[in-house]
C-alpha positions in Angstrom: -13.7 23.4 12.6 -15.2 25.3 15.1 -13.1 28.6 16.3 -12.3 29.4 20.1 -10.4 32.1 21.8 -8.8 31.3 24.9 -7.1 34.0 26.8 -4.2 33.1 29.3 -3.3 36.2 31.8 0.3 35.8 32.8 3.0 34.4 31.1 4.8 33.3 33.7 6.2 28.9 33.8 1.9 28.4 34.6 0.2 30.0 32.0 2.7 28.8 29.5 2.1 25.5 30.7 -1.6 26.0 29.7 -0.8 27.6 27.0 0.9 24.3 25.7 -1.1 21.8 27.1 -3.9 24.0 25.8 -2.9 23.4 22.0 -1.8 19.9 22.4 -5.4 19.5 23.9 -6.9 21.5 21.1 -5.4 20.2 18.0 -6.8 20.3 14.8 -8.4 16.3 15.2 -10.8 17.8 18.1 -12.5 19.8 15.4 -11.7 22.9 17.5 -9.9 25.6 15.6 -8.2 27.0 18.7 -6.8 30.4 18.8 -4.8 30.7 22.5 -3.2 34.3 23.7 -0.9 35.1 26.8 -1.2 38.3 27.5 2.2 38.9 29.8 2.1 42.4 31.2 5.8 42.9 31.5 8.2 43.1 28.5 9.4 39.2 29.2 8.1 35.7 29.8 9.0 33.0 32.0 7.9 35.1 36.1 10.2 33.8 38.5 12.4 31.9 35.8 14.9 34.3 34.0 18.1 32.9 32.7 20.7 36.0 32.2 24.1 36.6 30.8 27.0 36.8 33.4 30.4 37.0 32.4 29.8 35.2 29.8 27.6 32.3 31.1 24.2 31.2 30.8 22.7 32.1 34.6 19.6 31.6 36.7 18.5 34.4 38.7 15.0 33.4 39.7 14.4 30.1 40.4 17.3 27.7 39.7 16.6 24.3 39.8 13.4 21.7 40.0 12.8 18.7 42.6 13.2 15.4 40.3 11.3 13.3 42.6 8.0 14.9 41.4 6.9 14.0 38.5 5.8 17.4 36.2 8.4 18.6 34.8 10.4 15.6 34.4 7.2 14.8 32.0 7.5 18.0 30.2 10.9 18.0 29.2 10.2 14.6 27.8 7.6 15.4 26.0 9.8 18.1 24.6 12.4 16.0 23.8 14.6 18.4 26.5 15.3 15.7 28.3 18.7 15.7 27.6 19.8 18.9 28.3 19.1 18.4 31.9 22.3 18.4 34.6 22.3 17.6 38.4 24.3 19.1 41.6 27.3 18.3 42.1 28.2 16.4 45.8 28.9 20.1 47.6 26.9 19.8 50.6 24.6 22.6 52.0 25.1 24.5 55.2 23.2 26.8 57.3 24.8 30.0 59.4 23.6 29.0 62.9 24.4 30.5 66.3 27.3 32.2 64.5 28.5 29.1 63.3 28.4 27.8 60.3 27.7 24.0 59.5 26.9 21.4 57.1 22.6 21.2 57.0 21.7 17.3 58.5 20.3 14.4 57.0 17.1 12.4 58.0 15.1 16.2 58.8 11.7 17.1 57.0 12.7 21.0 56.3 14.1 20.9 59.4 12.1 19.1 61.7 14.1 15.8 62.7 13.3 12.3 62.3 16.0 11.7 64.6 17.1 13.8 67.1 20.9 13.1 67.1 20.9 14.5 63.4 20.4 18.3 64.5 22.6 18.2 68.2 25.4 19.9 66.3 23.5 22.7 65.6 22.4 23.5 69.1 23.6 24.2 72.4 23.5 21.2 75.4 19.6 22.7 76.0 18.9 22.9 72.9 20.0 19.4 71.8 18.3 18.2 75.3 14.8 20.6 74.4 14.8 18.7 70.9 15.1 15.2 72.7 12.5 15.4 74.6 9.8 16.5 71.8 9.0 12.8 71.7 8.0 12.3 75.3 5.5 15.4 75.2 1.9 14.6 75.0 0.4 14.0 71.7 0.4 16.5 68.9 -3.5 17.2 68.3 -4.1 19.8 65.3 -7.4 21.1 65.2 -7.8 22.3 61.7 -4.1 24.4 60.5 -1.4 25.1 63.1 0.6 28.2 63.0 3.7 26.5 62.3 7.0 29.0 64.4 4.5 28.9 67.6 3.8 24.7 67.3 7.8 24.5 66.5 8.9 26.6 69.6 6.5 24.9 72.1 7.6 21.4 71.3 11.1 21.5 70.1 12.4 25.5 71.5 13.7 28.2 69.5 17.2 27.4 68.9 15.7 24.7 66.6 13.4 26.9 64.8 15.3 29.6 64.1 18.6 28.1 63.4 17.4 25.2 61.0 13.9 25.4 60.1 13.4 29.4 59.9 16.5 29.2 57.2 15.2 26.4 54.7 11.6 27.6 54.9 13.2 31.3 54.2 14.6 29.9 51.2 11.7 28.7 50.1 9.2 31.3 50.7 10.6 34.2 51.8 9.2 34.3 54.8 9.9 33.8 58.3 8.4 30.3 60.2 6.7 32.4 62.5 3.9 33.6 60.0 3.5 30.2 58.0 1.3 27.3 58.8 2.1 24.0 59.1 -0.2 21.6 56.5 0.9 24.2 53.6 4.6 24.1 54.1 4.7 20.6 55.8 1.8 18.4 54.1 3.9 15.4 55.5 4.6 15.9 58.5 0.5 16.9 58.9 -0.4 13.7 57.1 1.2 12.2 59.3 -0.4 13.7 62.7 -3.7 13.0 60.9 -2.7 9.4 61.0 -1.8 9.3 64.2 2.1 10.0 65.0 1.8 11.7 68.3 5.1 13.7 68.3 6.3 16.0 65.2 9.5 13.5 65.6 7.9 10.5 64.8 5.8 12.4 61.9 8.9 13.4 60.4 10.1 9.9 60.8 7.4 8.1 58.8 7.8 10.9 56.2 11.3 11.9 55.6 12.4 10.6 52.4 14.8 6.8 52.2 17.8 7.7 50.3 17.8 6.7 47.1 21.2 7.7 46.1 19.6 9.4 43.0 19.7 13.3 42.9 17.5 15.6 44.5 17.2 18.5 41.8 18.2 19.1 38.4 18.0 22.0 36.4 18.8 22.5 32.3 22.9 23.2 31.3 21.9 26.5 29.7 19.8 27.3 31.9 16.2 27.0 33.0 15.3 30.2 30.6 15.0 27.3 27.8 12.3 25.7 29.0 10.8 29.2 28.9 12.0 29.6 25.3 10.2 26.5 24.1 7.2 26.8 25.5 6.8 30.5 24.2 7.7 29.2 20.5 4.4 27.5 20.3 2.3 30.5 22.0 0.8 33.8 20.7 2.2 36.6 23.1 1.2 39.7 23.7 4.0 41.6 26.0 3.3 44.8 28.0 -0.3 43.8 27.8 -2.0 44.7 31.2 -5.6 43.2 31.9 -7.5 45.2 34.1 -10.7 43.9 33.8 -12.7 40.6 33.8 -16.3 40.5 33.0 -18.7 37.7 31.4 -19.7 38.3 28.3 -22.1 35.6 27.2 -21.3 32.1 27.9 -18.0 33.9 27.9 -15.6 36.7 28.6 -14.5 39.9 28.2 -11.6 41.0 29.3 -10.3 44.6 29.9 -7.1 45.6 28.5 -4.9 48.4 30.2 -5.1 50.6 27.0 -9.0 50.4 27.4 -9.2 47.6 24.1 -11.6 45.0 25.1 -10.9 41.4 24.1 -13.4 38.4 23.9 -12.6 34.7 24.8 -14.3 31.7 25.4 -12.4 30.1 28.7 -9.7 32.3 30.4 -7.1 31.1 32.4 -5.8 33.1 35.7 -1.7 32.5 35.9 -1.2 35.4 37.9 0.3 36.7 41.2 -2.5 36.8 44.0 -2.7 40.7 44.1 -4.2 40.3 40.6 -6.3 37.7 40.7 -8.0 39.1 43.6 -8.8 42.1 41.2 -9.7 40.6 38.2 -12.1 38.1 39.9 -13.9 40.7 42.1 -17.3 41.0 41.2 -17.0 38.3 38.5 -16.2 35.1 41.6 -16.3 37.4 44.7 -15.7 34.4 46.8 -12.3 33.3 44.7 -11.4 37.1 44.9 -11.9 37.6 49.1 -9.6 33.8 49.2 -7.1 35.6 47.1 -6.9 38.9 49.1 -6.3 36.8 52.0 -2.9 36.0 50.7 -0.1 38.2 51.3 3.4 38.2 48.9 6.7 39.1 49.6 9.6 40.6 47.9 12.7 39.1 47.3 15.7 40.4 45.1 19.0 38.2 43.5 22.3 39.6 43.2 24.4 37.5 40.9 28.1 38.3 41.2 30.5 36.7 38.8 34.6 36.5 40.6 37.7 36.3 39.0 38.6 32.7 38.4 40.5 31.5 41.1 38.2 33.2 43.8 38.5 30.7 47.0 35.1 30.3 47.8 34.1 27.3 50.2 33.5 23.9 48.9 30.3 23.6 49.9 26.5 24.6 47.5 25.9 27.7 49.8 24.8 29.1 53.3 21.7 30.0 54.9 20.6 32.1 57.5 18.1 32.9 60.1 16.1 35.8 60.7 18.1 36.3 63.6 21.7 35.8 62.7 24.0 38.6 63.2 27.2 40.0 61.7 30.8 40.2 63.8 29.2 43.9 64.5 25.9 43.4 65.4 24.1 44.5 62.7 21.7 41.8 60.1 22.8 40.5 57.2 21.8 41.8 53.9 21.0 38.0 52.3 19.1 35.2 53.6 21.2 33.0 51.4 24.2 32.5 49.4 24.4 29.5 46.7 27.9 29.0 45.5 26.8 28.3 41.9 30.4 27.7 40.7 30.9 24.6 43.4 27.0 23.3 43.0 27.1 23.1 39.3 30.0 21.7 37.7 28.9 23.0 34.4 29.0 26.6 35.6 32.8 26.3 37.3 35.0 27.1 34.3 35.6 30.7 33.2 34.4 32.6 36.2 33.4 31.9 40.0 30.0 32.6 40.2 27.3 33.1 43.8 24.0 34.9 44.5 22.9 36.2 46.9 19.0 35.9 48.0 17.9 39.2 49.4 14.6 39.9 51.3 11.5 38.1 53.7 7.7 39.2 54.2 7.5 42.0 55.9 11.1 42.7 56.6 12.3 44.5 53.3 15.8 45.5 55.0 18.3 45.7 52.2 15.9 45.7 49.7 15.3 49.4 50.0 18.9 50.2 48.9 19.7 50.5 44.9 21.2 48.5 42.8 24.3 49.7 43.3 24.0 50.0 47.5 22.4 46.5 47.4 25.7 44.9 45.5 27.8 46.7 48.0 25.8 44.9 50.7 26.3 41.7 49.6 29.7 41.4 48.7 30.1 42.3 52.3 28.1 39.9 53.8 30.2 37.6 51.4 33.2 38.8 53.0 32.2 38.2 56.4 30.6 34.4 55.6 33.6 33.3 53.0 36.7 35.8 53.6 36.2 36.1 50.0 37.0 40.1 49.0 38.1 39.6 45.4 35.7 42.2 43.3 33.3 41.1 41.4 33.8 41.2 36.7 30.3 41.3 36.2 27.5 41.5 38.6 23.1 41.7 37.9 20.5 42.7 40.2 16.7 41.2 39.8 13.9 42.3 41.9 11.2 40.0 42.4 8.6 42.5 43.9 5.0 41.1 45.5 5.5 37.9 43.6 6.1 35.7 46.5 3.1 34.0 48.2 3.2 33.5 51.8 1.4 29.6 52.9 0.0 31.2 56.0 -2.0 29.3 58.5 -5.2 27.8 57.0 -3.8 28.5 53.1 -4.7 25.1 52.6 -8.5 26.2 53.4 -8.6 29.6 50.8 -7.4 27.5 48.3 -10.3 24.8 48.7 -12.5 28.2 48.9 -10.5 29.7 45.4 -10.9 26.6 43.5 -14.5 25.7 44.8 -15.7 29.2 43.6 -14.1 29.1 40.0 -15.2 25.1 39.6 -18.7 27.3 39.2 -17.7 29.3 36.4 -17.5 27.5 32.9 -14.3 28.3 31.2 -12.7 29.4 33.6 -9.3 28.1 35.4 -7.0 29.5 37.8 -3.2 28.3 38.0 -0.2 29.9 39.5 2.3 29.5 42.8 -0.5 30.4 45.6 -2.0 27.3 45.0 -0.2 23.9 45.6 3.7 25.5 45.9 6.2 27.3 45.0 8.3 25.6 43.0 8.6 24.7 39.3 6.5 21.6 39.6 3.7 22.8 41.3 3.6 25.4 39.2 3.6 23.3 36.0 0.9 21.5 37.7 -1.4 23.9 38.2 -1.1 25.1 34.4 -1.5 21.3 33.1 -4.7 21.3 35.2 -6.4 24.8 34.1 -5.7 23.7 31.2 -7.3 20.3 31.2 -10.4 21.7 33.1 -10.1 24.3 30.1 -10.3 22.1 27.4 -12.6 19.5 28.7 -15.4 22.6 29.0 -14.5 23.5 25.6 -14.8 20.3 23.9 -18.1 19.6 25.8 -20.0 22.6 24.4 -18.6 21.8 20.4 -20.3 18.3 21.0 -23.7 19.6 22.4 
């Protein structure tokens, strides 16, 4: 058997995904005796996935569901025989706070960009509905490179569409506002699409939006998505509050830096981490990965989970999003960007209490997020108030700050990550993985860590046969 080290920084869901595909990779019939390490700097594994006790109840407080039509995770709760632990929404429809008015979030739209214009006329005025129909008659959409995605929206469709529709469910996604993203990071259909020739973003959206299929959108695990964490960290060697401030090659390998000053040696590495530090561990070691990852800027979010007495009348509907420029009855912003009515979306989390979050924050605009704990629960049980009519105090309440974790898809993120993963495809045993590459959600992420990983082993396993 021939010993190797591999070191995974960040033990978040995409280095644990290495981690894990890394031994399944690496077992004992490659002749590789495989010793693999997440070093997580905080005291906690899973990044944006933290499952938490509330009232009671198994809760979600980062990221709270998966997209079933893609394939990853799907595939990894299979293979760990997790597949049965896995729920779906319940019918509650979403809705969207939109000139003051809050409504039900229409069908046949591609994150808010119509395939049919009649879909969206209830959330606009008479010009707005009319500004919308007419995309389709304006000359030919022709993207030269990345489009800034708020400035392309507002020429062709207006503002009322952007900001009352699409600014909201890219908010959700991102936390950030449409106006600083660009279009073939956030909308890879609808730029497909253009590339193929649809001349209007209305017929782009058309040939992309997805047919119904009458089979659910997301799904998430019953006791939360904290157990996928749990499994893959039973299989892993983790080192908590373990910060790695320096990369270096050592070799045909590396050295890496610990924040205690303990040096540690490893034969591939894989980067899971937040932009911010792979920009710092890679400079001077891939100084063009490093200048692609300082070109991305993170925002801060924060999730205020509030459990309600049973019996608490909140609407029947999965939540409400808003705009950057929604307003309260006084004039003043609201404190969330969103509210999910957990309670009425889950029917597996509607029995003992009543339970909501609130989504708090967007690049550049940290707002509430400045308050406490306490101030910032104070906030949104008013904005809950104004939304729902809902004043019943909360039993049990948690706050999580998500701080700088965020990646914004600006225009031409689709270009740094070519530039990222071109640099490190030079560096043997090495891998990048991690949000700021192919998306934000769970399955991305899972993606990226199956593929370091992959790239990870197949170097390995190429140098024991030389």
């Amino acid at each position: 058997m021939s010993p190797v080290r591999v070191a995974v920084v960040g033990g978040g869901i995409s280095g644990l995904v290495a981690a894990h595909r890394l031994r399944v990779l690496l077992g004992r019939d490659t002749g590789i005796d495989a010793g693999i390490t997440v070093l997580e700097q905080t005291d906690r594994v899973g990044g944006k996935i933290r499952t938490v006790d509330l009232a009671g109840l198994r809760y979600d407080v980062g990221a709270e569901a998966y997209l079933v039509r893609r394939p990853e995770v799907t595939a990894l709760l299979d293979e760990l025989g997790m597949a049965g632990d896995v729920v779906h929404p319940t019918g509650a429809r979403s809705t969207v706070r939109a000139g003051g008015v809050t409504r039900h979030i229409p069908g046949r739209t591609v994150m808010g960009v119509p395939a049919d214009p009649a879909a969206v006329a209830d959330l606009l005025s008479a010009d707005g509905a009319r500004r919308v129909a007419e995309e389709s008659a304006l000359p030919p959409v022709h993207l030269a490179g990345d489009a800034a995605l708020g400035p392309l929206l507002r020429e062709r469709f207006g503002d009322e569409l952007t900001d009352r529709l699409v600014d909201p469910l890219l908010g959700g996604v991102y936390a950030g506002g449409v106006d600083g993203l660009g279009l073939r990071a956030t909308m890879p259909g609808i730029a497909a699409a253009l590339d193929a020739g649809a001349k209007s973003l209305t017929e782009a959206a058309a040939a992309v939006v997805p047919a119904p299929t009458g089979q659910p959108v997301f799904g998430t695990l019953a006791a939360g998505l904290g157990t996928l964490v749990d499994r893959l960290a039973r299989a892993a060697d983790i080192r908590l509050n373990t910060l790695v401030r320096g990369l270096e090659r050592a070799g045909s390998g590396w050295r890496l830096t610990l924040g205690t000053g303990e040096a540690l040696t490893a034969d591939a590495v894989v980067l899971a981490v937040p932009a911010p530090a792979a920009r710092k561990l890679l400079d001077g070691v891939v100084p063009a990965a490093a200048a692609a990852y300082g070109r991305v800027e993170v925002a801060s979010m924060a999730v205020v989970a509030l459990a309600l007495p049973a019996g608490a009348d909140l609407p029947g509907t999965s939540g409400v999003l808003l705009g950057t420029r929604e307003r309260r009855l006084d004039g003043s912003p609201f404190a969330v960007k969103a509210f999910t009515f957990s309670a009425s979306k889950w029917a597996h989390l509607g029995q003992d209490a009543v339970v909501v979050r609130g989504s708090v924050g967007r690049h550049g605009e940290p707002g509430a997020l400045r308050a406490d704990d306490d101030e910032l629960v104070r906030l949104v049980r008013a904005d809950l108030v104004e939304l729902t009519g809902v004043t019943a105090p909360p039993i049990d309440a948690v706050v999580t700050r998500w701080g700088g974790g965020l990646p914004q898809y600006a225009v031409g993120h689709t270009g740094l990550v070519a530039e990222i993963e071109r640099a490190v495809a030079d560096e043997p045993g090495l891998a990048v993985a991690g949000a700021t590459l192919r998306g934000v959600g769970i399955p991305a992420c899972v993606g990226t860590g199956d593929a370091a990983a992959r790239r990870i082993a197949a170097h390995l396993l190429s140098s024991v046969s030389q």
